[in-house]
N, C-alpha and C positions, 0 to 999 in steps of 0.2 A: 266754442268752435271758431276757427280760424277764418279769415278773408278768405275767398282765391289767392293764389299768389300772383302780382304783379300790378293789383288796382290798392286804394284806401279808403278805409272810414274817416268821415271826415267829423271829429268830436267839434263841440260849440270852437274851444279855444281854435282848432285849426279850421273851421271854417269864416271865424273872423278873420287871416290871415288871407285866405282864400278871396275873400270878398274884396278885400283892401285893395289886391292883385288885380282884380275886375276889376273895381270903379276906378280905380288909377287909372289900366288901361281905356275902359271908357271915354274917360276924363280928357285922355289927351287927341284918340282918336276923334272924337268926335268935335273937338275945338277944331279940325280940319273940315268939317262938314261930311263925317262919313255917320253912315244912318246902317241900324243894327240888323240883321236877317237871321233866322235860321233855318235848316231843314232834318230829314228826320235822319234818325244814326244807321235806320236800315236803307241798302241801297240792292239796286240790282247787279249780282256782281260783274255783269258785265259793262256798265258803267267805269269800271277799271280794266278790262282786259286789254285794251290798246293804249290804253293813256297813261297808265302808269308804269315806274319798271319789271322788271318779271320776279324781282326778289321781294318787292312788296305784294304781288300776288301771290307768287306761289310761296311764300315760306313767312309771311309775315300775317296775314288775314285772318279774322274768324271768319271762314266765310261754309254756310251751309246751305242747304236742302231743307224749303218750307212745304208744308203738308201739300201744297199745288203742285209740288215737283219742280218750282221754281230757285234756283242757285240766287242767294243774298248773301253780304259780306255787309258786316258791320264795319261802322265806315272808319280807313285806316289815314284819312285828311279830308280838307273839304274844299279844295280846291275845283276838282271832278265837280261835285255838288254843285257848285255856285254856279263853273261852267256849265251845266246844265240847265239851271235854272234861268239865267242871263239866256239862254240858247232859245230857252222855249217862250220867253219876252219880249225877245230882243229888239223889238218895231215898238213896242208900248212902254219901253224905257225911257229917260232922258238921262245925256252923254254930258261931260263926260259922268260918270256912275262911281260915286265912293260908296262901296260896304264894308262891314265889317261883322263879326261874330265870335264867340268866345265856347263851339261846341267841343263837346265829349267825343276824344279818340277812340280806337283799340288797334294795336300791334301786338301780333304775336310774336314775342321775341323774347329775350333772356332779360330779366328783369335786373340795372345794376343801377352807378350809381350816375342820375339825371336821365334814365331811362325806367319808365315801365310799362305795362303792359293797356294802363287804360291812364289818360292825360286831357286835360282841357288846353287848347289851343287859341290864342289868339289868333284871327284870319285879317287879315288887312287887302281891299283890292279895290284896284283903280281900274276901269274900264270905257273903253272909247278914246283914249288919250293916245298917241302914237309918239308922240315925241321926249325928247329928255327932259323936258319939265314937269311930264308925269315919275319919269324916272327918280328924279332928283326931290319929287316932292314925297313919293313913298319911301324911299332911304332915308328924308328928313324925318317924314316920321320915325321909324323906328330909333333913329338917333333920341327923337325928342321923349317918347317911352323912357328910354334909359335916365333920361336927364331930369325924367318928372319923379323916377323914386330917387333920385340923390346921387346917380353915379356919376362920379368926376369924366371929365373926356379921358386921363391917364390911363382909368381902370376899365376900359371895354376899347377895344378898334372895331373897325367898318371895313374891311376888304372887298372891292369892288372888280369886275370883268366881265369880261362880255363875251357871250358865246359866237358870234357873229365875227369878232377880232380873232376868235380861234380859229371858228370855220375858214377864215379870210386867210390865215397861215395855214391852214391844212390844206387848202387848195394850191397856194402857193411851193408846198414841199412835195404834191402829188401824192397825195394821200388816198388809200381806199377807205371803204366806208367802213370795214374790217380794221384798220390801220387805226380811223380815227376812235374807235368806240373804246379800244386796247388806249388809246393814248390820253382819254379822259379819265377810263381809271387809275391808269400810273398818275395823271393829276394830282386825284381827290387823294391817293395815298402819298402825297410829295413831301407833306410835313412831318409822314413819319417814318421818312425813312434817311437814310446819309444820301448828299449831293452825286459822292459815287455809285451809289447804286441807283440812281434816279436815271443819272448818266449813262449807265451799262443797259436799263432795261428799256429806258428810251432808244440807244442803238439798233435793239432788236428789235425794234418796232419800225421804223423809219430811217432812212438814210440821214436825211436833212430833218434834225430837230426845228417843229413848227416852235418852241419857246424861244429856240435863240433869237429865231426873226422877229418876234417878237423885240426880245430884250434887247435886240441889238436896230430897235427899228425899221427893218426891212422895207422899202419902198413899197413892195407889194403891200404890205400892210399898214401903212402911214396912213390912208385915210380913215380907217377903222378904227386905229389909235389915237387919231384926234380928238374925234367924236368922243371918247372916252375921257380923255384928259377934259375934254372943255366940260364933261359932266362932273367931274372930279373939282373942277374954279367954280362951277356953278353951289356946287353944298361947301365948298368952302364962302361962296358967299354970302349964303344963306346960316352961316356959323355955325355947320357943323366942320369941325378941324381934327377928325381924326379918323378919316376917310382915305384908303390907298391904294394903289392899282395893286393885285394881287391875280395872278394869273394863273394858280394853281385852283381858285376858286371855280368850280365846276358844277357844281350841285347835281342831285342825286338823281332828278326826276328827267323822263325823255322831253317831255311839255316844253321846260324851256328854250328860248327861241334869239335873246336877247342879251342885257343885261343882269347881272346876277349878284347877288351881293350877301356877304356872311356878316355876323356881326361874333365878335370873339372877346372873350375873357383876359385883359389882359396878365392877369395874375393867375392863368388856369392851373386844375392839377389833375392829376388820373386820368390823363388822354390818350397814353400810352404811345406818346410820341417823344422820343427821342431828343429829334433834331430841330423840332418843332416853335422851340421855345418854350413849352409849355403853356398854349393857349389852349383853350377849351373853345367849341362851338356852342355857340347861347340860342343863334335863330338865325336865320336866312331866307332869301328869297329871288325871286327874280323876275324876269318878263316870258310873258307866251302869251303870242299873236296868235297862237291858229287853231288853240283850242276848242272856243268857242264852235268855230266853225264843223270841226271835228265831229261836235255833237247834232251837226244837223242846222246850224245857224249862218247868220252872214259872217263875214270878217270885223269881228270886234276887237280890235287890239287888246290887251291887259298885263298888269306887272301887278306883284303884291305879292306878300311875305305871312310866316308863318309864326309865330311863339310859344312854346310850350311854359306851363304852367312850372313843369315839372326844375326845370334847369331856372328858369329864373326866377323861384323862392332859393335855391340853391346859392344863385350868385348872392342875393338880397343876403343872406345870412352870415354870408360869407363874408362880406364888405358891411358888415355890422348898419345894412342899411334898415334893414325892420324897423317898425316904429312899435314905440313901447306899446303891449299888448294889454287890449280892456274890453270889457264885456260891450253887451251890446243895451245895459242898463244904463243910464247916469246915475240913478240912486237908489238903494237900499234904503227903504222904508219898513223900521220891524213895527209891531204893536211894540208897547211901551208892558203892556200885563193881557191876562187873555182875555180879559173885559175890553179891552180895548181895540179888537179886530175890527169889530165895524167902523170904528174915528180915524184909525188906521189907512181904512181902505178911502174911506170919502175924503181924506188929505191925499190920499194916492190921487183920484181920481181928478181932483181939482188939480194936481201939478200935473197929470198927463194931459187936460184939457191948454194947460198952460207954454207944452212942449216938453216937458221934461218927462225923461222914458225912465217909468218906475217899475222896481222889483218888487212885490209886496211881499213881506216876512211871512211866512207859514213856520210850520212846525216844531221852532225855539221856543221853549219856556224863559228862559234864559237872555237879556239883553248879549251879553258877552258871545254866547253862543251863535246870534243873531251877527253879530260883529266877523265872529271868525266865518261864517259862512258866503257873508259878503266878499272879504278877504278871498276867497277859494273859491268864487266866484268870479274875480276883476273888477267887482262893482266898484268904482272910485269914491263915491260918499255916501253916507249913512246918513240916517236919523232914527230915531227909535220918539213914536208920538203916542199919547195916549191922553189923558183927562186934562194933565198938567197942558199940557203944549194946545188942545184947543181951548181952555180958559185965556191964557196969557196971547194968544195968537201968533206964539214964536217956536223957533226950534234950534235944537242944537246941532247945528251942520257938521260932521266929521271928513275931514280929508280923510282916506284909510289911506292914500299915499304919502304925504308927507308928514301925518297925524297932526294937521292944524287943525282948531277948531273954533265955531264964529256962532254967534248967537244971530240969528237974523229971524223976520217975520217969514212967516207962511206967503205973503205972497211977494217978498223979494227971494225965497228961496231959487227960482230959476234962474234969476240975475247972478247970483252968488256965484252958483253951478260954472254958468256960462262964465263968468271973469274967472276964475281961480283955474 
């Protein structure tokens, strides 16, 4: 029988990937001093009904009807979440507040590719911090993510904007609130369509295009776009260098309040953009102040970003970043004859006392057998022990990857492991 369609089984070989993914991400968030949280996947759906947009309620949610007659939606981000949780805290906290979490999505939506229907998410968030140094330190992370599995600055950009610099030219062109919400979605569809029809349907929208003022500096909006450039020298000095004002960057959620930043594929493909270049979108994220408060809290500032699982194993493979895949044994230890199970095991035992994570041989009669299983397993070295190997107190270590092989004792065997 088949999965549902749009979630996966994760086999041992793809959950060793899966993990890699984690502790990476881990690894780097937490060298910032962010500290790990989770909550549960079921929410009240009304937890979402104002806070998020209406296309993720109504046509994306699993959201049903529990035996209380109570409406729950499993949760489709966990942004809402956090804010929640920070809301109901928020006095027995300390500020500024770095979290982070790696939980289980669901969107219902059409299942393609770097989309499905159930995904693990990196969450990243900063809270308490109001200024651009919070700004600048959560876009470094997510730069430094990239840069911890091996991606050159060439092959991924950072596009940065700030919703505040838009608001600031939508006031300035006399915009309604009608006007501007039509003119966020011509935005986020900018890269995929032609300059002339950007053109044409921005007219319809607005007399005075808020982008030209924009691009063209407009005094009205000059102090807004300071603030943005001086955020832009500030991660250029902290080394990340491949950061750029991008203005079509709007993101999806109403939440945002702020600054907003994508992070893109520079070598993307199947975007189904045109005019685009062909980049792809990997993660994003941005600022929202008023969140918290929304949910019944004081005014806590916050910015923070999101990752799915899903799109960056995608890039990872794509830019032949994966690191060579191996089990989660160092070594395959068979019995040597079927007498020799128990000698077998108590050499296991002593090299797992030692650090070294052993596979013990079952099943082969056969050393060869015992060999290939290891093999098809990823275990990288073998031994095969029995009468001969605890007389003499040595063993014969096998690479199965490069098929070296080293005579050492039993209790330099961990050394061996570890240098080769």
């Amino acid at each position: 029988m088949d999965s549902y369609k749009g979630v996966r089984d994760f086999y041992p070989e793809d959950e060793r990937i899966q993990r890699y993914m984690f502790n990476t991400l881990e690894e780097v968030v937490e060298s910032y001093g962010y500290e790990p949280y989770n909550g549960s996947v079921l929410e009240l759906t009304e937890l979402y009904t104002e806070k998020t947009s209406e296309e993720i309620i109504n046509e994306q949610t699993y959201t049903f009807t529990d035996r209380g007659g109570r409406s729950v939606t499993l949760r489709p981000e966990m942004t809402p979440t956090v804010a929640r949780m920070v809301a109901k805290k928020r006095r027995e906290l300390g500020y500024p507040l770095r979290w982070y979490s790696i939980p289980n999505c669901f969107r219902y939506e059409r299942p393609q590719k770097g989309r499905l229907r159930e995904f693990w998410q990196l969450n990243v968030d900063l809270f308490g911090a109001p200024g651009s140094d919070a700004d600048a330190e959560v876009i470094e992370v997510a730069y430094r993510i990239m840069r911890a599995f091996g991606a050159h600055e060439e092959s991924f950009e950072i596009k940065v904007a700030d919703r505040t610099l838009l608001e600031t030219a939508f006031d300035a062109a006399n915009m309604t609130p009608t006007q501007r919400d039509e003119y966020r979605r011509l935005l986020d569809r900018r890269p995929k369509i032609s300059p002339e029809a950007f053109e044409k349907d921005a007219k319809n929208i607005t007399k005075e295009d808020p982008l030209s003022l924009i691009e063209n500096k407009d005094p009205s909006i000059l102090q807004a776009l300071t603030t943005l450039e001086d955020l832009l020298e500030t991660l250029k000095a902290r080394g990340v260098g491949n950061a750029s004002f991008d203005p079509s960057i709007v993101r999806g959620f109403d939440y945002y309040t702020g600054v907003v930043f994508e992070i893109f594929d520079v070598a993307g493909e199947d975007t189904g953009s045109t005019f685009g270049g062909g980049r792809r979108s990997l993660f994003g994220g941005g600022r929202y102040d008023y969140l918290i408060e929304e949910y019944g809290g004081d005014h806590v500032p916050a910015i923070g970003f999101g990752m799915g699982d899903v799109t960056l194993k995608d890039f990872l493979e794509k830019h032949t970043l994966m690191p060579q895949e191996r089990a989660t044994a160092d070594l395959y230890l068979a019995p040597a004859t079927e007498n020799d199970i128990n000698r077998a095991a108590g050499a296991a035992s002593f090299l797992r006392e030692k650090g070294v994570r052993v596979a013990l041989g079952m099943k082969h009669e056969k050393i060869a057998d015992h060999v290939k299983a290891a093999r098809k397993l990823s275990i990288p070295f073998f031994v095969a022990y029995g009468e001969d190997e605890e007389k003499s107190g040595t063993v014969l270590l096998k690479n199965l990857k490069n098929k070296k092989e080293q005579t050492v004792t039993l209790q330099d065997t961990p050394r061996a492991i570890l240098e080769t």
